[in-house]
N, C-alpha and C positions, 0 to 999 in steps of 0.2 A: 509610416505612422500617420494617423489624423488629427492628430492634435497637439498643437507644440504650447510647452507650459515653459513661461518665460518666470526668472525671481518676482518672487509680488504676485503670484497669478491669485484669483480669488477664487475659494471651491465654499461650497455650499455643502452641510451634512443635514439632512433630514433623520432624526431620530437620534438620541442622546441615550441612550439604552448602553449595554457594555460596549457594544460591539460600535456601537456611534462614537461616545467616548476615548476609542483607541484610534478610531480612524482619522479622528480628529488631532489626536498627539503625530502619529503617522505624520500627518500632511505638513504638520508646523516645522516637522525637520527639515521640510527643503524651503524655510522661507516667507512660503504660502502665506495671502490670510486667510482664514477660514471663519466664514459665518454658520450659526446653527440654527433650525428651525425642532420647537418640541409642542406640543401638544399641551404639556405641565414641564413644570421644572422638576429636574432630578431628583428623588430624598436625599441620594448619596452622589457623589464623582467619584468614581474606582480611578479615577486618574487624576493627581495630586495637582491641583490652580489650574486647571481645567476653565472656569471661567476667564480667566487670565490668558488663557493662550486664544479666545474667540475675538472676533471681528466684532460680531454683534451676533445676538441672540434673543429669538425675537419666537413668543409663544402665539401659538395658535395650530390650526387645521394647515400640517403642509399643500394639502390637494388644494386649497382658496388662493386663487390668483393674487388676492391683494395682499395675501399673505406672502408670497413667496415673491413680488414686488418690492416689499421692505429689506429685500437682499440683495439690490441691483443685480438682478438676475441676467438686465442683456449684456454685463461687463464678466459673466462668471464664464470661468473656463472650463470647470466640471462641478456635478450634484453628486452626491453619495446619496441614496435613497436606500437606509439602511434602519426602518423601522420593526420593529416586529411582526406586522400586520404585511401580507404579502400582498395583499388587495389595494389597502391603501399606498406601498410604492409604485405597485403599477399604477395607478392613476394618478398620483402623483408627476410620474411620467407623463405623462401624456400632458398634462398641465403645464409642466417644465417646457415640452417641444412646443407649444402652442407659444409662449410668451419667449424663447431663443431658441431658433431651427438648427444652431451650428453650437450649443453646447455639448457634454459630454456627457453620457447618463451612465453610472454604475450604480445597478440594483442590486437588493439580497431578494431573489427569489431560487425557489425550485422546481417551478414549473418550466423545462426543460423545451418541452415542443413550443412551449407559448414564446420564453422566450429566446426562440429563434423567428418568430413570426416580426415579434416586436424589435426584435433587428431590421427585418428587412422594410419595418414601417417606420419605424421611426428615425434611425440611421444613426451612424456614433454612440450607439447601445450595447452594454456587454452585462454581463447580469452572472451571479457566483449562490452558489446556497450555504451561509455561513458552516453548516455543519459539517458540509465535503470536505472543507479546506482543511481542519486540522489532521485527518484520516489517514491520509498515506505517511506524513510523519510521526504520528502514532504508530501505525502499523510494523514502518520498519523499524524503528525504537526496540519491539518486541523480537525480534529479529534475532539480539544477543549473540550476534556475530559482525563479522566482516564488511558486510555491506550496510551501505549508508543511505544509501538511496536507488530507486528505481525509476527510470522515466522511459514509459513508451512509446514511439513515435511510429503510428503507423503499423507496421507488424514488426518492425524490430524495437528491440529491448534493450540500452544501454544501465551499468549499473556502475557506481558510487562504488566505491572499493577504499576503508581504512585498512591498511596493513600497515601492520607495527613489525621491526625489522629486530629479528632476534640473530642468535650468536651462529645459527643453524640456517639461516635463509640464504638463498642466492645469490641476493643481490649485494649481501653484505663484504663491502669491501672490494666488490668486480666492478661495481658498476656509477658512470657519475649519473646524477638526476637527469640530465636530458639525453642520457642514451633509453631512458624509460620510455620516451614519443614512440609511437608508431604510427601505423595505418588504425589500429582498432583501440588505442588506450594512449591518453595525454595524461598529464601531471598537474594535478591541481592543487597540489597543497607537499610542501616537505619541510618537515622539522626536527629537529632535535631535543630529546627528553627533556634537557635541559631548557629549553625556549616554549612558550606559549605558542600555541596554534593563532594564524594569522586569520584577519580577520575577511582579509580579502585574498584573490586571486593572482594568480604571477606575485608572488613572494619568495619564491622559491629563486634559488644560485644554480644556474645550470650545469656551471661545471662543480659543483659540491660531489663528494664522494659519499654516497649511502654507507653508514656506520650501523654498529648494532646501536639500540636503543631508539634508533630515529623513526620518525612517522612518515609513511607516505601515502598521500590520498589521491587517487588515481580515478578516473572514470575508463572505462572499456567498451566492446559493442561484445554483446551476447548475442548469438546470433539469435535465440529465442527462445520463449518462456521456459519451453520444457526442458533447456540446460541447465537456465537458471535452477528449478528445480530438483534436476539432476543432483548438482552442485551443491544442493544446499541440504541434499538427504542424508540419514546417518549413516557412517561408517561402518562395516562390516561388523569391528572386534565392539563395535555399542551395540548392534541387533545381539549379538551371540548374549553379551550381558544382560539382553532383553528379556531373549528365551530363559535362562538362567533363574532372573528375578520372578518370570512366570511361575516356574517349576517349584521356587522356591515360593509364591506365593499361596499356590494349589495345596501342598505339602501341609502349610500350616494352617490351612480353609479345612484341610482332612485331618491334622490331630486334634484341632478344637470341637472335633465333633464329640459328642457327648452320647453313649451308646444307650445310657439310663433313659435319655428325655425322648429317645429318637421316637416311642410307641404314643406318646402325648403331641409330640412335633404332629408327626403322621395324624394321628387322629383331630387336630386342630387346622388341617391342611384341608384334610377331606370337608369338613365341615364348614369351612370356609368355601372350598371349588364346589360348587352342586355337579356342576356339569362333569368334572373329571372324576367326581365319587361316581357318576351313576356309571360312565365309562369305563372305571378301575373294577366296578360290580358284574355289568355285563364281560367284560375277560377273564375275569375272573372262574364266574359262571358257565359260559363257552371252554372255558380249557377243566375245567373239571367235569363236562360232559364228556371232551374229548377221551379223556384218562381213561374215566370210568367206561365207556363204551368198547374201549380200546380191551380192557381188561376185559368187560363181560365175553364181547367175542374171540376173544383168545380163549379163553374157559372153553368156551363152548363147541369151540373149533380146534383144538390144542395141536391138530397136523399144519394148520397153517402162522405162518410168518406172524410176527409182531406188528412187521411193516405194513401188512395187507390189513390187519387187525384196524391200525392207524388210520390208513387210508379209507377201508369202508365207514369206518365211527366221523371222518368229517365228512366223507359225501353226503351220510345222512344229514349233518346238520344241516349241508347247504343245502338240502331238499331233495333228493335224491328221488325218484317216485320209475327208475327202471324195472322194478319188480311186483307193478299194479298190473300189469296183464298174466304175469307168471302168477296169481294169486287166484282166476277164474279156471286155471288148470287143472285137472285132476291130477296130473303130476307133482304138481308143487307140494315138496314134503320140506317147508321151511315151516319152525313151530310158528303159532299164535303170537307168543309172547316176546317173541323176536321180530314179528310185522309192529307189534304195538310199541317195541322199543322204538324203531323206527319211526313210525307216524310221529311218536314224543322225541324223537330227535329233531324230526322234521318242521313242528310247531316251534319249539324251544330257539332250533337255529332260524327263522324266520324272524320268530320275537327278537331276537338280539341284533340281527341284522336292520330290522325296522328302527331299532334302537339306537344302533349307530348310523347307521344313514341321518336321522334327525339329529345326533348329535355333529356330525361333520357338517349338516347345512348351517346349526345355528354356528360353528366356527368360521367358516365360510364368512356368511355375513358380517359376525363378528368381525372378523380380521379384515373386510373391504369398509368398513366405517369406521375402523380404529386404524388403518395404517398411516394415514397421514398424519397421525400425532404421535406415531412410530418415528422417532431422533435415533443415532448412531450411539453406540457407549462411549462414554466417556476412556479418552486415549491415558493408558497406564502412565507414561513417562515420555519425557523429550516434550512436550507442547504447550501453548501459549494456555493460560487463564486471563479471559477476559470480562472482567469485574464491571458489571452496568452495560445496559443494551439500549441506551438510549439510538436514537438516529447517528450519532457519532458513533458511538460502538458500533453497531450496524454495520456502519461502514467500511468500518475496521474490518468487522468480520468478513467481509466480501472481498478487500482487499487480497486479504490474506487467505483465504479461500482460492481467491485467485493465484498465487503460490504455490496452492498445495501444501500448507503449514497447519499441521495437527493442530486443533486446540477446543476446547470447550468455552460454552459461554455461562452466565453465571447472573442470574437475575432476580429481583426479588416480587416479582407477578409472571406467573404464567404467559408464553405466549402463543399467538395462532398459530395453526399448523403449516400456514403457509409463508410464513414469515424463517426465514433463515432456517428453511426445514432439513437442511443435511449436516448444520450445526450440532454437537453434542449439547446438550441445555442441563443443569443444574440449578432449579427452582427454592428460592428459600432466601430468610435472612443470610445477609452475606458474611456475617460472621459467625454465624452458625453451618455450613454450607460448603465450607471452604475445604474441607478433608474429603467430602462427596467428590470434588473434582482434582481430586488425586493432587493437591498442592504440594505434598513433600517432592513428588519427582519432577515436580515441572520444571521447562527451561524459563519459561518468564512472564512475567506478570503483569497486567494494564490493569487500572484503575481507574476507570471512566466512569463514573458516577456524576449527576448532576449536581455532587453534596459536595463542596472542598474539604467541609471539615470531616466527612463518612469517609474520603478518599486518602485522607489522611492517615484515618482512627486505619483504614483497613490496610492501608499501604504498612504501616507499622508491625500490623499482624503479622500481613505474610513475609516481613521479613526476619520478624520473630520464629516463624516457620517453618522459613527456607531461605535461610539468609545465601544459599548459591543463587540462587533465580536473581536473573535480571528482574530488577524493578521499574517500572513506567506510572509516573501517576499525572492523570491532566486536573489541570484547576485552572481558573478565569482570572485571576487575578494578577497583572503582573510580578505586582510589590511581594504578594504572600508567593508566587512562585519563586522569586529569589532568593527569598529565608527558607523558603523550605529545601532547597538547591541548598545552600550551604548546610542547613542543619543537619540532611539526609544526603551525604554525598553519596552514598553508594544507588540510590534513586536518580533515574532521568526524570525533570519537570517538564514540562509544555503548558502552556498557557495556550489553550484553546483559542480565546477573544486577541488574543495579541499575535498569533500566526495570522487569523483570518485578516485581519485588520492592515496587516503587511498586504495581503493580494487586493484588497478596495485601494488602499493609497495607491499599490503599482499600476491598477489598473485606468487611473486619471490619464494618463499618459497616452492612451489610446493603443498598448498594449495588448493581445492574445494572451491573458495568462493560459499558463496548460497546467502548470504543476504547483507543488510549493513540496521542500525538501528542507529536514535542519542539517546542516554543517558546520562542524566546531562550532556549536552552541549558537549557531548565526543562521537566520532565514534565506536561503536562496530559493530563487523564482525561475524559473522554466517559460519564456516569455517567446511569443514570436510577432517576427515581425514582416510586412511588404512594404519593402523600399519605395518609396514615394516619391516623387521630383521636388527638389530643392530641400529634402528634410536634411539630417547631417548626418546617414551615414551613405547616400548617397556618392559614389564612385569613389569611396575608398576600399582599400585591401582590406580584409578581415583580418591581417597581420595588425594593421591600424584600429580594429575594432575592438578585437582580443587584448591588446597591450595597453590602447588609450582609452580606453572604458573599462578595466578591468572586468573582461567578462571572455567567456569559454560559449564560442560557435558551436552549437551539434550539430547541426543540421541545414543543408544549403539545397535552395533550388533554381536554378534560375528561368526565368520568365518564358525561355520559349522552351524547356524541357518538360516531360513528364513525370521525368524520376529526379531523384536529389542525392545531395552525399551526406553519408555519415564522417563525422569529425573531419570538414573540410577542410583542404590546406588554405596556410596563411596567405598562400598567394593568388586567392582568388578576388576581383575587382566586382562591387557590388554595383549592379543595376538598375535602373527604376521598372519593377515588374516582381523582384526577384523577390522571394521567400528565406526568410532565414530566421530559426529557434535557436537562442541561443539561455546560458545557465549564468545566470546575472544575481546580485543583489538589489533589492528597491532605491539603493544611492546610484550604484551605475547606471539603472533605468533612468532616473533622474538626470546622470549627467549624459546621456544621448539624447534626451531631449532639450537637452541644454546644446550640446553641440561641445562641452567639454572636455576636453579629450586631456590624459595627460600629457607633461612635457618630454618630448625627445631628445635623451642626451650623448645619443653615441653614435661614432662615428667610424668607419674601416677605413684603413691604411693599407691601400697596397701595394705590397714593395715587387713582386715580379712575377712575370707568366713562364712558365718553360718553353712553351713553344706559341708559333702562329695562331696553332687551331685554340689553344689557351687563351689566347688574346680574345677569338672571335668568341668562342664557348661564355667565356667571364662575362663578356659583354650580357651576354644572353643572361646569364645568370644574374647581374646586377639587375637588369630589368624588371625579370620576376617578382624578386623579394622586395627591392626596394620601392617600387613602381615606378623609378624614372622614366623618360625618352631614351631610345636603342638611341639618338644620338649621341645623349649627353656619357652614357655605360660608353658605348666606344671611343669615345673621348678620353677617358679615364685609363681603359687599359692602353693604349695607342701612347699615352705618356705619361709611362710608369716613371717610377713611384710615384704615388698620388694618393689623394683620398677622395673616397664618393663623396661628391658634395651634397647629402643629402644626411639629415638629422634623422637616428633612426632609435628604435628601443632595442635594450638591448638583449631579449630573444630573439627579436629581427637579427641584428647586427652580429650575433655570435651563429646563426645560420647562414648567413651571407659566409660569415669566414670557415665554414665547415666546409662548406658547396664549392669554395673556391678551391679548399684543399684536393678534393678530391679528381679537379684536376691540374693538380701541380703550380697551381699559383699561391703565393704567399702572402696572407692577410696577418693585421693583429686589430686588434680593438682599440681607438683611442676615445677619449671621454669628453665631448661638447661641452656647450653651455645651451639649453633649451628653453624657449618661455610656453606658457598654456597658450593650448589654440584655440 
């Protein structure tokens, strides 16, 4: 980490906009005081004594030195530079570094190359673009299955797994919660229908026995995208019901045909296409030259074939002219009137031939200036609707693109061809629009609109609709996302401004945010971090980091390797060099910066080895887990019974007694007294 935020630290928010306003609530929960800087005072506060939680607030131009002065800027530990205007945060920056070199800069920009430049100039910089952040937990929301979340690191793919444990699953009744660990899937969450999903991490009873009814939220390593995908395609006996609804929908496309109109259809068709009326005339024309020629020289030749008949009547149209030197013959006994049919086959077929050549060039070109505004159809059944294409949507749509998840988008302006162009698109008021994109069969619905109240009116629709489809609707608001959460329970809410606003508070800290994910209703953060000398997770175990920061390690690297591990074990001791992403909430971030850990209250007893090599092995084994000295572990088995003198949690401590079982030494669990470290 680069930056340690002690109680009391003071941050600065430049811009009071939605998104300043939240960051500002954000920050006051750990403490903090927080000064604002605005340009004008708010008309409204979307967050309720909002004044009341400021340090001071002080109008003017943030980029003015003496303005940003009035904030004892050399005592501040971080700036949120979270204006509207992406211009004026950059240069704001740059203000901010000139008057303290060693504060904290978190910008809202999007300009992605620049700012990595302004990393490397200004230093202690990390910069997020409000609109990306809400995206992937949009995305998956629409999802309306299993998985919860996505995070990729690198080329591998780990995923978020809710499984609800029916009367029919595996695991019901075989198996207790912490035989769920492995090499490629931990346990991050287990409950019981009857109990609320917890709010944090290691909540869960290891030795609890999986029942039906119970929840278990699990994360796994996919080995890669296109499993995921695999995975997440539809079942056989749903294709078959696919083709099925096709057959059935063609069926009733062909009895509402109306045989009376079809001669008014046609003629309002032609009338309409220039180009394929003069097309349908010239083949027309050609094939009744064919016929008729076919027919004269069968008359006239009646020893020969029908076929030959055939064949000479189109040679002539294509031009035929092998019988111009048989005509200067005195032999040639072919009548007059059969050279002059020819010649009139030969003009006729030329004309039509010219005729269509100029019509395949104007399609031709036609079709090279019209294909890029050539979009896909829209998918029959099974796929997302997603409602409003703002930069958020957008996003959405790439995400989930990224997938491979059918879906259409649904807009009320036209957009460029080069904009989301393998997207299906549905142009039109959104409530007028909504049957165009096949809403009765869809799996589920987003509602991204920049209107809370239009995302309301239409969320209602489609569930009027389609009340099977998952419902997703985003709005900014907190307050009005709660009521709308309780009044539409069958609707997932998200608040846009209040997801993003979690990753600017996390990122004070001097955090890598990567990601942001909802679970059970609660924001987790995707954070990485390089062990620093003297910070506080510096040379502990990640058993220690996991359990006393309630937080889930993904990913470990250490300083002098190339490569790193997926869901490392607890028993690894962390370095200063080393790399490590792990799956946190913005309070646990907070309490590693803090140095907080929680308290250890358990303790192993144990009563006896079977043998010598037991004795030595245990020792080994105490070491590992619990990170003692090999002295003090072989001290311990050497005068059994005993217990490790070492205060431990108790995932730690029920592994220690597993590890020892399995070679023949006998532990139990007894229960401490622990204080916070």
């Amino acid at each position: 980490m680069e930056v340690f935020v002690t109680a009391g630290s003071h941050f600065l928010v430049c811009g009071l906009g939605s998104l300043g306003q939240y960051c500002v609530a954000a920050l006051k929960k750990f403490g903090g005081r927080v000064s604002a800087i605005d340009i004008s005072r708010p008309q409204s506060w979307e967050v309720k004594n909002l004044p009341d939680l400021l340090e001071d607030f002080v109008l003017g131009d943030c980029r003015q030195p003496h303005i940003l002065q009035q904030t004892q800027i050399q005592q501040l530990r971080a700036v949120l530079l979270v204006t509207n205007n992406e211009r004026i945060n950059i240069e704001t920056a740059f203000a901010v570094r000139l008057l303290n070199p060693h504060v904290r800069l978190v910008v809202r920009s999007s300009e992605q190359k620049l700012n990595q430049l302004l990393d490397q100039q200004l230093g202690n910089f990390t910069a997020f673009e409000m609109s990306d952040l809400p995206a992937p937990a949009l995305a998956i929301a629409t999802l309306a299955n299993e998985t919860q979340g996505l995070i990729t690191l690198d080329e591998h793919l780990l995923r978020i797994v809710r499984c609800s444990i029916d009367s029919d699953h595996r695991w019901r009744d075989r198996r207790f919660v912490q035989e769920l660990n492995n090499r490629k899937r931990r346990v991050l969450s287990h409950y019981p229908h009857t109990t609320a999903p917890p709010a944090e991490f290691h909540q869960w009873e290891p030795e609890a026995r999986i029942r039906a009814g119970d929840t278990v939220i699990y994360i796994e390593i996919t080995e890669n995208l296109g499993d995921f995908v695999q995975s997440n395609a539809i079942p056989a006996g749903q294709s078959k019901r696919t083709i099925k609804q096709r057959w059935e929908y063609l069926r009733q496309q062909l009895s509402s045909l109306d045989l009376q109109q079809l001669p008014s259809q046609l003629r309002q068709f032609l009338s309409q296409q220039q180009s394929k009326r003069v097309a349908i005339l010239v083949g027309i024309t050609v094939l009744s030259l064919v016929i008729l020629g076919t027919t004269i020289l069968k008359a006239a030749h009646p020893q020969e074939s029908w076929l030959k008949a055939l064949y000479v009547s189109s040679v002539m149209l294509l031009g035929s002219y092998d019988v111009v030197f048989g005509a200067l013959s005195s032999a040639d006994t072919i009548p007059v009137w059969m050279r002059f049919l020819n010649l009139s086959y030969m003009l006729a077929g030329t004309a039509s031939i010219a005729v269509l050549y100029a019509l395949l060039t104007e399609s031709l070109l036609a079709a090279k200036f019209e294909l890029p505004n050539k979009r896909p159809p829209v998918p029959e059944q099974d796929h997302v609707v997603l409602i409003g294409l703002d930069r958020v949507g957008r996003q959405v749509v790439r995400y989930l693109q990224k997938l491979k998840q059918p879906l259409v988008g649904v807009s009320d302006a036209t957009l460029e061809h080069n904009i989301l162009p393998e997207m299906p698109l549905v142009v039109g008021d959104f409530r007028d629009v909504l049957e165009d994109a096949n809403l009765n069969t869809a799996r589920s619905v987003l509602v991204a609109t920049d209107n809370e109240m239009a995302n309301l009116e239409i969320g209602l629709l489609v569930h009027a609709t389609n009340p099977d489809a998952a419902l997703v609707i985003q709005t900014f608001e907190p307050d009005f996302s709660d009521n709308l959460a309780r009044l539409l329970p069958y609707a997932k809410v998200l608040c846009s401004y209040s997801l993003a606003a979690e990753v600017f508070a996390a990122a004070v800290y001097g955090d890598h945010i990567l990601d942001l994910l909802q679970l059970n209703e609660h924001t987790v953060l995707v954070a990485e971090y390089k062990v620093q000398s003297e910070d506080s997770l510096q040379g502990l175990l990640l058993a220690d980091v996991a359990y006393g920061y309630g937080i889930v390690p993904l990913f470990y690297q250490a300083f002098s390797e190339s490569t790193g591990l997926l869901l490392p074990s607890d028993d690894i001791k962390l370095n200063v060099g080393d790399r490590l992403i792990v799956l946190a909430s913005v309070d646990s971030l907070h309490q590693i910066d803090q140095g907080e850990k929680l308290p250890r209250h358990w303790q192993v007893q144990i009563n006896n080895a079977a043998s010598r090599g037991a004795v030595f092995e245990g020792a080994r084994i105490i070491t590992r887990i619990t990170g003692c000295s090999i002295n003090t572990a072989t001290t311990v088995m050497n005068n059994l019974p005993a217990p490790v003198p070492i205060l431990l949690y108790k995932y730690q401590a029920l592994r220690l007694v597993r590890e020892l079982s399995k070679i023949q030494t006998q532990a139990h669990l007894i229960e401490g007294i622990g204080n916070r470290e």
